[in-house]
C-alpha positions as CSV (number, residue, x, y, z in Angstrom):
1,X,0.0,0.0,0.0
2,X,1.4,3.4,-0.8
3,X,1.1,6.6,1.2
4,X,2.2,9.5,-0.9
5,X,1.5,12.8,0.3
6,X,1.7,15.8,-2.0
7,X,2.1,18.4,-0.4
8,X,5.4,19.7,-1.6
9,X,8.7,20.2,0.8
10,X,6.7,20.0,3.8
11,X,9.5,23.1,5.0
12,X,7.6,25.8,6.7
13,X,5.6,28.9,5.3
14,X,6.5,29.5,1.2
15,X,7.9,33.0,0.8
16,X,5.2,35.8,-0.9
17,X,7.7,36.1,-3.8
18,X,6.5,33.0,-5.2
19,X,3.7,34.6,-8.0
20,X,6.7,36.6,-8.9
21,X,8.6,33.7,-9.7
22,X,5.7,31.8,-11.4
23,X,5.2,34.8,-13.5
24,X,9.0,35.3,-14.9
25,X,9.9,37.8,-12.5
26,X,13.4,37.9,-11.1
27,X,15.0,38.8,-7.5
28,X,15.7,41.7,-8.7
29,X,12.5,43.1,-9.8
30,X,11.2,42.3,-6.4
31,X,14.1,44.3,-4.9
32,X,13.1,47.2,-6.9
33,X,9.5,47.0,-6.2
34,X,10.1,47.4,-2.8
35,X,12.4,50.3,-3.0
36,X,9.4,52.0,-4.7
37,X,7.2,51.2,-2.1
38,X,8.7,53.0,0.4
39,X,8.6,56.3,-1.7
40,X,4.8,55.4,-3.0
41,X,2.7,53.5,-0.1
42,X,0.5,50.9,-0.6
43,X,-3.1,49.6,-0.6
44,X,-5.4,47.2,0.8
45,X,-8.4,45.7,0.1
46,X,-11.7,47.3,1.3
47,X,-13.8,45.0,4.3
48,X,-16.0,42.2,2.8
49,X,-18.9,43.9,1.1
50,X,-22.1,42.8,2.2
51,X,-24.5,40.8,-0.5
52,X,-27.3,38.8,-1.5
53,X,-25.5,35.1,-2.3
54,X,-26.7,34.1,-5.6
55,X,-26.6,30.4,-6.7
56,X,-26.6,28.0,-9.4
57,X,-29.2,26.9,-11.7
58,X,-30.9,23.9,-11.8
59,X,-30.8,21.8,-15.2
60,X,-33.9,21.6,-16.3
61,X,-35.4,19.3,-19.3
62,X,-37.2,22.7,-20.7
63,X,-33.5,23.6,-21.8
64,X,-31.4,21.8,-24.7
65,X,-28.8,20.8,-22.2
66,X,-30.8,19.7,-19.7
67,X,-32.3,17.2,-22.4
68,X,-29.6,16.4,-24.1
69,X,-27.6,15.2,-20.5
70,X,-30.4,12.8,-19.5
71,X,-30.5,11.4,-22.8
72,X,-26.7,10.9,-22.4
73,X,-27.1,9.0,-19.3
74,X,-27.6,5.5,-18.9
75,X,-30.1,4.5,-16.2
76,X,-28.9,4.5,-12.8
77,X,-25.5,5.6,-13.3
78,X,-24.4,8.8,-11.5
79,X,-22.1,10.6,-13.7
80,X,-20.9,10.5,-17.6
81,X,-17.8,11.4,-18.7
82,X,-14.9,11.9,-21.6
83,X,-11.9,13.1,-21.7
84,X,-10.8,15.8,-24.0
85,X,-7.0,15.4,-24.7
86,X,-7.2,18.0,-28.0
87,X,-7.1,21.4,-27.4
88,X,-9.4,22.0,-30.6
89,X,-12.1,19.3,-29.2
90,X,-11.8,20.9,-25.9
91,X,-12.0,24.4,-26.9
92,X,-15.2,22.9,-29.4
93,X,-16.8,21.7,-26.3
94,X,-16.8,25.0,-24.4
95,X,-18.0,26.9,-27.3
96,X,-20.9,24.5,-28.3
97,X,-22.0,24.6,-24.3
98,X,-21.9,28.4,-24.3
99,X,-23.9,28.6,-28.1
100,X,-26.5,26.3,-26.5
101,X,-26.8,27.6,-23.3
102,X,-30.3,29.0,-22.0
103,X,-30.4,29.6,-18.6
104,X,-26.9,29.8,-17.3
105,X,-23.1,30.0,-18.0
106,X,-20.9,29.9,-15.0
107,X,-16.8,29.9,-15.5
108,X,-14.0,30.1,-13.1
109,X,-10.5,30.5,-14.4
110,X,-6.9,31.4,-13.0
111,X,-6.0,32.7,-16.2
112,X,-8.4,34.1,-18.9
113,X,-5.8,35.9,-21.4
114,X,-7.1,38.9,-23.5
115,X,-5.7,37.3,-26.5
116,X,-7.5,35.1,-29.7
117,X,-8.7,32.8,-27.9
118,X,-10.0,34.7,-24.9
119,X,-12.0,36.4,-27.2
120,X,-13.4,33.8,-29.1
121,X,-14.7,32.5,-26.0
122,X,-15.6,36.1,-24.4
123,X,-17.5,37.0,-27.4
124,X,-19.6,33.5,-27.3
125,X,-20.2,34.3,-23.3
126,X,-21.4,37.6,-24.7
127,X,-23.9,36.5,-27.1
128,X,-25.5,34.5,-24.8
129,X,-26.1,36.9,-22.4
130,X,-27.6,38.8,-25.4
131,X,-29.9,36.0,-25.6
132,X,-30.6,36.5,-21.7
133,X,-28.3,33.8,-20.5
134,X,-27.3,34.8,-17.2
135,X,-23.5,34.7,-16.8
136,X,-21.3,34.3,-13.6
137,X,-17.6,34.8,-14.8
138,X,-14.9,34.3,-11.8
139,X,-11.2,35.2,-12.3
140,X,-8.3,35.0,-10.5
141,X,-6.9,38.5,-10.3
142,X,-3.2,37.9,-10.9
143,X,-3.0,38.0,-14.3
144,X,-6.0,40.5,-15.6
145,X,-3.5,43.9,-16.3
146,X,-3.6,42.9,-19.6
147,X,-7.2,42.1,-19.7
148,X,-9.2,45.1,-17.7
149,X,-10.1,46.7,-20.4
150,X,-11.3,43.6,-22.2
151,X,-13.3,42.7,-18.9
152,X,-14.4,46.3,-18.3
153,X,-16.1,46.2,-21.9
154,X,-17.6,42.8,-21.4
155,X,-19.3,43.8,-18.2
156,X,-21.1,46.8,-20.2
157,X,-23.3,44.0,-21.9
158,X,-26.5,42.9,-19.9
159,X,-26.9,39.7,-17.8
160,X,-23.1,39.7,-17.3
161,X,-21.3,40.1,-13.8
162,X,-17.6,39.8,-13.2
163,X,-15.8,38.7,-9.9
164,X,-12.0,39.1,-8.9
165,X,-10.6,36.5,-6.7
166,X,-8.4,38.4,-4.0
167,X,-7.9,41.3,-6.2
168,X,-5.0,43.9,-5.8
169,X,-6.7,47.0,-5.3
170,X,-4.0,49.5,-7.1
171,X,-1.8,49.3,-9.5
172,X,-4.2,47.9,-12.3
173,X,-2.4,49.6,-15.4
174,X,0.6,46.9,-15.3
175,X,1.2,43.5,-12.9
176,X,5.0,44.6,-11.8
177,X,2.9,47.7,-10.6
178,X,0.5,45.6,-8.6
179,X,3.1,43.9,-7.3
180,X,4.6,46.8,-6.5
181,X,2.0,48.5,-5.1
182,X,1.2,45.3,-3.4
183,X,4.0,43.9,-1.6
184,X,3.0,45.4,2.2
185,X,0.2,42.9,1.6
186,X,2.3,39.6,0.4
187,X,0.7,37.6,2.8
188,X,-2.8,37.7,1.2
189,X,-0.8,38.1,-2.3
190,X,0.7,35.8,-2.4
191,X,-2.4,33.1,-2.6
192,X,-4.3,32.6,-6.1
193,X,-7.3,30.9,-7.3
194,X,-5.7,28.1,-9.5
195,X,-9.2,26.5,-10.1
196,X,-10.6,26.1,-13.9
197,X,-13.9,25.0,-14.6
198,X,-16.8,25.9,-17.0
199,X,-20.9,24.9,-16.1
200,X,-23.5,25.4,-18.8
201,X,-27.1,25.3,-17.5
202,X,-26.1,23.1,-14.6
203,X,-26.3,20.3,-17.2
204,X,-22.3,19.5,-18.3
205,X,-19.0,20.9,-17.6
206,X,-15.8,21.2,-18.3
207,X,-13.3,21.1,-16.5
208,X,-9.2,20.3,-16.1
209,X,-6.0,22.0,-16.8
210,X,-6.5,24.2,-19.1
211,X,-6.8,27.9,-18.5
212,X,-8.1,30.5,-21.7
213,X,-5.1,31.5,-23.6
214,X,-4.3,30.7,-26.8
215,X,-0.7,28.4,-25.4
216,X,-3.3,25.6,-23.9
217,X,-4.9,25.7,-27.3
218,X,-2.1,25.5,-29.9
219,X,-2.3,29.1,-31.2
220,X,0.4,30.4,-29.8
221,X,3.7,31.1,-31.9
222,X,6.1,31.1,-29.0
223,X,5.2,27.4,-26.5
224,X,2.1,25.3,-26.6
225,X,0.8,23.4,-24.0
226,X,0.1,19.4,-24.4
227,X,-2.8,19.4,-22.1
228,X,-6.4,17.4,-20.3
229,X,-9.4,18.4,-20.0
230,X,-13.0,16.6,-19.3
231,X,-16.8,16.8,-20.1
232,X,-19.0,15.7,-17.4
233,X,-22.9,15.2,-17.1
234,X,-24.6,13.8,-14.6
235,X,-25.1,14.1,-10.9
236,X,-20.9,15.5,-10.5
237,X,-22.5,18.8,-12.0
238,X,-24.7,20.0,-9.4
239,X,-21.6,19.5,-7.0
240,X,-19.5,21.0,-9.6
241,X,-21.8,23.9,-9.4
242,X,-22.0,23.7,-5.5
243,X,-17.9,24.5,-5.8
244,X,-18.6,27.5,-7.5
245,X,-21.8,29.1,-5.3
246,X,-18.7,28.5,-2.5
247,X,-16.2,30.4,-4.7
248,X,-18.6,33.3,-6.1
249,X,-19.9,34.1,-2.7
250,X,-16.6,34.2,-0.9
251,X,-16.4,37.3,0.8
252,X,-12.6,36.6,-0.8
253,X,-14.5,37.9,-4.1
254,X,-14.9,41.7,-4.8
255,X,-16.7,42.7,-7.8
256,X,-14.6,43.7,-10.9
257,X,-16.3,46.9,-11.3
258,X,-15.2,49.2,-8.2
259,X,-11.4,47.7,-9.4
260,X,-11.7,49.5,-12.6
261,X,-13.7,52.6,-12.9
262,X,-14.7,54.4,-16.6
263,X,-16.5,57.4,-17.8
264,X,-17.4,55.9,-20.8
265,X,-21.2,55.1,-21.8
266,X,-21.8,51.2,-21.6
267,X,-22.6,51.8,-25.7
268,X,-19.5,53.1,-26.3
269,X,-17.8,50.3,-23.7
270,X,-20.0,47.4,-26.1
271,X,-18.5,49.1,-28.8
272,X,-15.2,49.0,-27.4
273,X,-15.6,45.1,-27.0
274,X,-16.4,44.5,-31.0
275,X,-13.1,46.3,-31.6
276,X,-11.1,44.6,-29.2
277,X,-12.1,41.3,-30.0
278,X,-12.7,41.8,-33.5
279,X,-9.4,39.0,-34.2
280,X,-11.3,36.4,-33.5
281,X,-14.3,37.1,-36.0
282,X,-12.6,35.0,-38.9
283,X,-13.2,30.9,-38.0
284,X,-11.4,29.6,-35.4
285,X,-9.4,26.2,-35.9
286,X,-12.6,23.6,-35.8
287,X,-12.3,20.2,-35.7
288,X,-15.2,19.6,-37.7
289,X,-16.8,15.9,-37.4
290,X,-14.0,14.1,-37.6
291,X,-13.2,12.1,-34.4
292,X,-10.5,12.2,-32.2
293,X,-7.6,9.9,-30.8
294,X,-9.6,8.2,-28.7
295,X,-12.9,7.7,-31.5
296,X,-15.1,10.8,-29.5
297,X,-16.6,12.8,-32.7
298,X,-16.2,16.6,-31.6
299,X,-19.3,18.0,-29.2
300,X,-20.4,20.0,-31.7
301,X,-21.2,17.3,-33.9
302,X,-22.5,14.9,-31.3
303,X,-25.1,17.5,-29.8
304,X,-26.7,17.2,-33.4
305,X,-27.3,13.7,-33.2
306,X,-27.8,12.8,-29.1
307,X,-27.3,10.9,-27.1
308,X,-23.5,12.1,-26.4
309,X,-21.2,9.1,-26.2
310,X,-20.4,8.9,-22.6
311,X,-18.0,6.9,-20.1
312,X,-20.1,5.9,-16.4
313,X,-19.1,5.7,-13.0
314,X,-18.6,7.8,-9.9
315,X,-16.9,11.2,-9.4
316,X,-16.1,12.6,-6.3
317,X,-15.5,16.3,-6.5
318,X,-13.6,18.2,-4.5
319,X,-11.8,22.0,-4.2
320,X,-9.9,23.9,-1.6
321,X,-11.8,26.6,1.0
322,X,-11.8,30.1,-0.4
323,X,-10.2,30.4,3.2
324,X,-7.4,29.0,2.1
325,X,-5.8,32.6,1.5
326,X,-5.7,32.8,5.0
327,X,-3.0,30.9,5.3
328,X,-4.4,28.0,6.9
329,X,-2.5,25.4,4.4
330,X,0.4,26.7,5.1
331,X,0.5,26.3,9.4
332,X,0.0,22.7,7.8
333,X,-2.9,20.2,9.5
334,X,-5.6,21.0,7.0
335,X,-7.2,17.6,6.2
336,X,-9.8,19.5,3.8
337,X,-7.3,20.5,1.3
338,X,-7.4,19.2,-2.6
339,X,-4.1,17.8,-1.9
340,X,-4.7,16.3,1.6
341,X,-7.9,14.3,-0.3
342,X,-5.9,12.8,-3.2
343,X,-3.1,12.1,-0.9
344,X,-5.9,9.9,0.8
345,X,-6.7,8.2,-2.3
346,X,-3.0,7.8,-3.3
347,X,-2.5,5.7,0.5
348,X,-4.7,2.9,-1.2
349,X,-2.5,2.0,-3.8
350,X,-1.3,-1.3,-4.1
351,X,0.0,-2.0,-7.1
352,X,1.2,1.0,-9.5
353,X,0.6,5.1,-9.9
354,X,0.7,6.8,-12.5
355,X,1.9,10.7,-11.9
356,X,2.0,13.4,-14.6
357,X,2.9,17.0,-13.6
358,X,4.0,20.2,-15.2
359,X,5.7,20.9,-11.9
360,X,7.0,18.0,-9.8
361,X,8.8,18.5,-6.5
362,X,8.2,15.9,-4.3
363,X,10.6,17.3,-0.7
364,X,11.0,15.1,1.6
365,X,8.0,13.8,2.6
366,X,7.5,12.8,-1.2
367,X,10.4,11.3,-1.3
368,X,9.7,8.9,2.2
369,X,6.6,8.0,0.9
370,X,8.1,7.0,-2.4
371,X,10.6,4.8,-0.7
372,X,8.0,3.0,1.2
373,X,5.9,2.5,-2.1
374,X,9.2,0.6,-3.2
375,X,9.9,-1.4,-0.4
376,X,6.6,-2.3,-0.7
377,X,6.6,-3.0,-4.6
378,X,4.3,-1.0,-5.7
379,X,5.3,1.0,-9.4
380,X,5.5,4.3,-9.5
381,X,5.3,6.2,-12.9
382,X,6.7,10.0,-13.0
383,X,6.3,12.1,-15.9
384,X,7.3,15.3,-15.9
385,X,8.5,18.2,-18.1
386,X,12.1,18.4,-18.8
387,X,14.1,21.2,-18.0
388,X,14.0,22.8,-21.9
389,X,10.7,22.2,-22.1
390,X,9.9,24.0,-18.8
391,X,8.1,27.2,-18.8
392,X,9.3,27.1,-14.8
393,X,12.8,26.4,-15.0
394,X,13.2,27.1,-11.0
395,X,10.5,24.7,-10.5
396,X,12.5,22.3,-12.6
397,X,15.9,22.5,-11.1
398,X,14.4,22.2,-8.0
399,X,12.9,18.5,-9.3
400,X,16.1,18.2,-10.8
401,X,17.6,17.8,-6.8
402,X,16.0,14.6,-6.4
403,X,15.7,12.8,-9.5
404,X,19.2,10.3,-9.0
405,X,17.9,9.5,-5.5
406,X,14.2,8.5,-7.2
407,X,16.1,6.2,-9.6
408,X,18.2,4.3,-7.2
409,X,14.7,3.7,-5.5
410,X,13.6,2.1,-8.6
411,X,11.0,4.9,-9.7
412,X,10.7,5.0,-12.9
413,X,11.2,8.6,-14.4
414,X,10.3,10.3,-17.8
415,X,10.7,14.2,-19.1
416,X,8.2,15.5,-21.9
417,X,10.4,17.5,-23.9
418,X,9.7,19.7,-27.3
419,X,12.4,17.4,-29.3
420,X,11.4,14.4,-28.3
421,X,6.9,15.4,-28.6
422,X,7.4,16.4,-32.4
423,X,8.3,13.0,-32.7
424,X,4.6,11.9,-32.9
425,X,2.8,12.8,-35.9
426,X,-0.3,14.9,-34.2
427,X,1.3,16.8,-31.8
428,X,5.0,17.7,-34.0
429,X,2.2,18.7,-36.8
430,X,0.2,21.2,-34.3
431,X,3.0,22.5,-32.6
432,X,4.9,23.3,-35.9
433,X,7.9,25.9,-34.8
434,X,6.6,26.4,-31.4
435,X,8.4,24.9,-28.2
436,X,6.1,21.9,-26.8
437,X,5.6,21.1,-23.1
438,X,3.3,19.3,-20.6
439,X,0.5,21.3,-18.5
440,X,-1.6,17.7,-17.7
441,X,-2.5,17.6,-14.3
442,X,-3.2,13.5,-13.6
443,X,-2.9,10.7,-11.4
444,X,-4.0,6.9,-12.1
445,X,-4.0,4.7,-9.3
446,X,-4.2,1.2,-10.2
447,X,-5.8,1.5,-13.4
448,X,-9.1,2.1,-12.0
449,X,-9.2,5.7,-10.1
450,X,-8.1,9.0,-12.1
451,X,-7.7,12.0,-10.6
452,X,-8.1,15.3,-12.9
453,X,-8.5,18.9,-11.9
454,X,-5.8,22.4,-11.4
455,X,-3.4,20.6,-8.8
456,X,0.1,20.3,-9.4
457,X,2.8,18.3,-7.5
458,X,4.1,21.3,-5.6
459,X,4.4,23.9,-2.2
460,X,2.3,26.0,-3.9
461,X,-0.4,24.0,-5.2
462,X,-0.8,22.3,-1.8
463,X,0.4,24.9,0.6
464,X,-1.1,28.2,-1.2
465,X,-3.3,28.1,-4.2
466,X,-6.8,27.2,-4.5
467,X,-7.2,24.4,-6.3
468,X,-10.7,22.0,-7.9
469,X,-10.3,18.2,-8.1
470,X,-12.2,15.2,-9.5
471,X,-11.9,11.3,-8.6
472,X,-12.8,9.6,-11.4
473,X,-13.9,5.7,-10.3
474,X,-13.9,4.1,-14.1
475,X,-11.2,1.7,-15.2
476,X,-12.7,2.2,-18.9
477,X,-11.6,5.9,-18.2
478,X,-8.3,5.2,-16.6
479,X,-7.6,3.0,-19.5
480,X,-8.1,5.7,-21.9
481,X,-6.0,8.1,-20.0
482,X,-3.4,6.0,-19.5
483,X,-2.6,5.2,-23.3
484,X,-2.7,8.9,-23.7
485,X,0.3,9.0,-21.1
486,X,2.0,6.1,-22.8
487,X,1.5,8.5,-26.3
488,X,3.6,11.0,-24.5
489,X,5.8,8.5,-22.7
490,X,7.0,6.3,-25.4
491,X,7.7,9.4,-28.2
492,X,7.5,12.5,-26.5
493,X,9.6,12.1,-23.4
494,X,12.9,11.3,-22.4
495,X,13.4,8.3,-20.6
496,X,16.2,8.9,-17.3
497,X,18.4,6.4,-16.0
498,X,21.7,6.1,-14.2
499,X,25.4,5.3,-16.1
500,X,27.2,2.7,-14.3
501,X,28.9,5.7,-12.0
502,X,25.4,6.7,-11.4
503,X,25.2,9.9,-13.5
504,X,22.2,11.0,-14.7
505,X,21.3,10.0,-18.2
506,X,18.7,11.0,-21.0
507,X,17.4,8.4,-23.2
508,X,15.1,9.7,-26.5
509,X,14.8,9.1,-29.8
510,X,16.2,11.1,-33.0
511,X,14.8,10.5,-36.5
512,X,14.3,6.9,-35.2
513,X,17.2,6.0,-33.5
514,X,17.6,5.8,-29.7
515,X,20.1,8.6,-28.2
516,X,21.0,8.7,-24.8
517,X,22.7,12.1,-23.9
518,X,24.9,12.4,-20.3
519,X,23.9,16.3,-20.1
520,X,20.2,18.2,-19.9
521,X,18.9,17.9,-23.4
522,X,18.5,21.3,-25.6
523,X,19.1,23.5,-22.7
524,X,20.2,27.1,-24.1
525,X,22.9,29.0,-22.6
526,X,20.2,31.6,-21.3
527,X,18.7,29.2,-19.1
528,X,21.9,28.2,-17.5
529,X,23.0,31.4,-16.7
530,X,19.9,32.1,-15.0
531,X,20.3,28.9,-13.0
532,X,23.6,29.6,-11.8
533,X,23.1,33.3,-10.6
534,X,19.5,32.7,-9.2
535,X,18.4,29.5,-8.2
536,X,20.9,29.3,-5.2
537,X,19.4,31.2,-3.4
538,X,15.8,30.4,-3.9
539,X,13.9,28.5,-1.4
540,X,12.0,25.2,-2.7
541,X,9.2,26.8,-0.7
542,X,9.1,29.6,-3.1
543,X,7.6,27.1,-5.7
């Protein structure tokens, strides 16, 4: 039986300079920021503001949806389910669920990007408010300088309200100067909403690691994101929505309005929204009717013809407290966390796991538990991203500390890199020139449970961020998940191992041929350099 928390280092508190560090920013900037804030103050949030909660909607069998999900169900069973591996299906799904909607669109998102794809989906949000769709749409605040506007416009149109997640209160025009602006108030900062989920009239969702940019839907022209996402009907909705009533009515929630204030009319802010989103007018990538990997047509096509093919079983769903800002994770002892409940379900296995993370950093506690799983002979799978595939290289280099000491423990470890993914046909064809990398969040235990949802195997996803989970009881589902890892294993990842003087070694595949490489694969000088000066001195409770 294996007992494998995940709840990063297990050190201490994580310093408030961690978003920094997630989002690019160096020592330096921070050192900066704060000499400004002693010559410009800062800023805290107003008290709670006092409100009417407002909740979900019912499905209901007068709407589309609603029919279309109970046809989809098989009697008895409690939830139905798919995975959507392809960003095109994925992003088909959530734009088919907001085109149908009738009563309700509810979305909560870390990162909702003011770029194509954000308004492709933004503008579908907005015409079905037109068509009196009520819309709830929950961001996290850290990233929205470069979407205020965007938002401010949207929230002009009728039947539309906008909430922040622990907003900064000044600063809005840029995020160094929120940070800035910010940094007497690290400690409530420094925790995000890392949650990603989209309801359409409480009838299916979608939901997984994805946030709305165009990298986690192969448009970007810099790094793409290989990533998971789900559709779900059935009785995990109504819970699903549940999560959200919690989130929406936080009093951790401010409305986006007061944040960014306007003279201009709301016709001339609608106006403003046309011209800001007017890129995504020409079509965007479809997938039409052909069907995927995995033999799912697209949802567009299959709401023609209903019922929806569906996979059947149980799904417990689960997300972090709101409260979690307070820094309650992080005093340690919170059996209510995402992480604490998966680590739960990871203590029954008995036979093999099956990890995959963007971010893995297991400290010390991981690395105990891992040792145990051995000596008790259960398998355990890693895959993670490789360090010139990794949009985090601090998050990498610290994984990097304990990745001989996993091998001589017999776990078996393997690093999705850009070289080695444009190896398989699909994925080297939709990345094109673009760097390639890993975003999945999922765990298989023993072929038969799959967890999916925002968490990743690190401080700050267990210790600091919000996060949403699913438990997915259906070995037909775990099945299909796992020979979407073994994809990515076999011809997108390197495969480490140790060199009879137990140095690290890379084994992938060139133009056919097995190479095995005794230094970090396509790692630029840039990189390096920013290892060698930096990453000394950061804590592994920073990420």
């Amino acid at each position: 039986m294996m007992h494998f928390p995940i709840a990063g280092s297990g050190t201490g508190p994580a310093s408030a300079a961690a978003p920094l560090l997630r989002a690019g920013k160096t020592l330096l900037l921070s050192a900066l920021a704060g000499a400004t804030l002693l010559l410009h103050g800062c800023a805290s949030l107003p008290p709670p503001l006092k409100r009417e909660p407002t909740l979900a909607i019912p499905a209901s069998q007068n709407e589309t949806l609603g029919r279309i999900a109970v046809q989809s169900m098989v009697g008895g069973e409690q939830s139905g389910f798919r995975p959507l591996p392809i960003s095109t299906y994925s992003m088909d799904a959530r734009l088919t669920l907001a085109r149908r909607a009738q009563a309700t669109l509810d979305l909560q998102y870390y990162l909702l990007q003011n770029d194509v794809t954000g308004h492709k989906l933004l503008r579908e949000v907005r015409d079905a408010a037109l068509r009196g769709v009520r819309v709830r749409l929950l961001v996290d605040d850290l990233y929205t300088a470069e979407s205020d506007d965007m938002l401010l416009a949207l929230a002009a149109y009728p039947n539309i309200e906008i909430r922040l997640f622990n907003p900064f209160p000044v600063g809005r025009s840029s995020t160094t100067l929120r940070w800035t602006l910010s940094l007497g108030d690290f400690s409530r900062i420094n925790h995000r909403m890392h949650n990603k989920m989209f309801i359409a009239d409480g009838a299916f969702a979608v939901a997984g690691g994805r946030n709305i940019a165009d990298e986690y839907f192969f448009s970007s022209k810099g790094g793409n994101f290989v990533d998971f996402d789900m559709l779900i009907a059935g009785d995990a909705v109504p819970r699903m929505a549940a999560v959200f009533d919690g989130y929406w009515n936080s009093p951790r929630v401010y409305p986006f309005l007061p944040f960014k204030e306007t003279r201009e009319t709301p016709q001339a802010l609608r106006e403003g929204f046309e011209r800001l989103t007017a890129d995504a007018i020409p079509a965007y990538p479809t997938p039409g009717d052909k069907p995927d990997l995995l033999g799912y047509h697209p949802v567009s096509a299959d709401m023609q013809r209903p019922p929806l093919k569906l996979l059947y079983g149980s799904i417990d769903v689960f997300a972090d407290d709101p409260e979690k800002v307070t820094g309650r994770a992080e005093r340690g002892g919170d059996a209510t966390t995402v992480t604490a409940r998966v680590g739960k379900a990871i203590a029954n296995t008995k036979i093999e796991i099956m990890v995959g993370s963007p971010y893995f950093i297991p400290g010390q506690l991981g690395m105990d538990a891992m040792r145990h799983a051995r000596e008790h002979g259960v398998q355990v799978n890693v895959m993670t991203n490789s360090l010139a595939s990794n949009d985090e290289p601090f998050a990498s280099a610290a994984y990097g500390r304990y990745r001989v000491p996993m091998l001589k423990m017999g776990v078996n470890l393997y690093e999705t890199d850009s070289s080695q993914l444009k190896n398989d046909p699909l994925i080297g064809t939709a990345l094109g020139n673009t760097v390639g990398r890993s975003h999945s969040k999922l765990i298989v235990i023993d072929r038969h449970v799959t967890f999916v949802g925002s968490m990743n195997m690190d401080f700050r996803s267990s210790r600091l961020n919000t996060e949403l989970g699913l438990l997915i009881d259906s070995p037909e589902f775990a099945a299909q998940v796992l020979s979407l890892a073994e994809r990515v294993r076999s011809v997108g990842s390197y495969r480490l191992q140790l060199s009879a003087d137990d140095h690290l070694q890379w084994v992938g595949t060139k133009d056919g041929v097995e190479t095995v490489h005794d230094h970090e694969p396509d790692v630029g000088l840039g990189t390096k350099l920013q290892l060698w000066l930096v990453f000394p001195f950061i804590s592994e409770g920073l990420l």
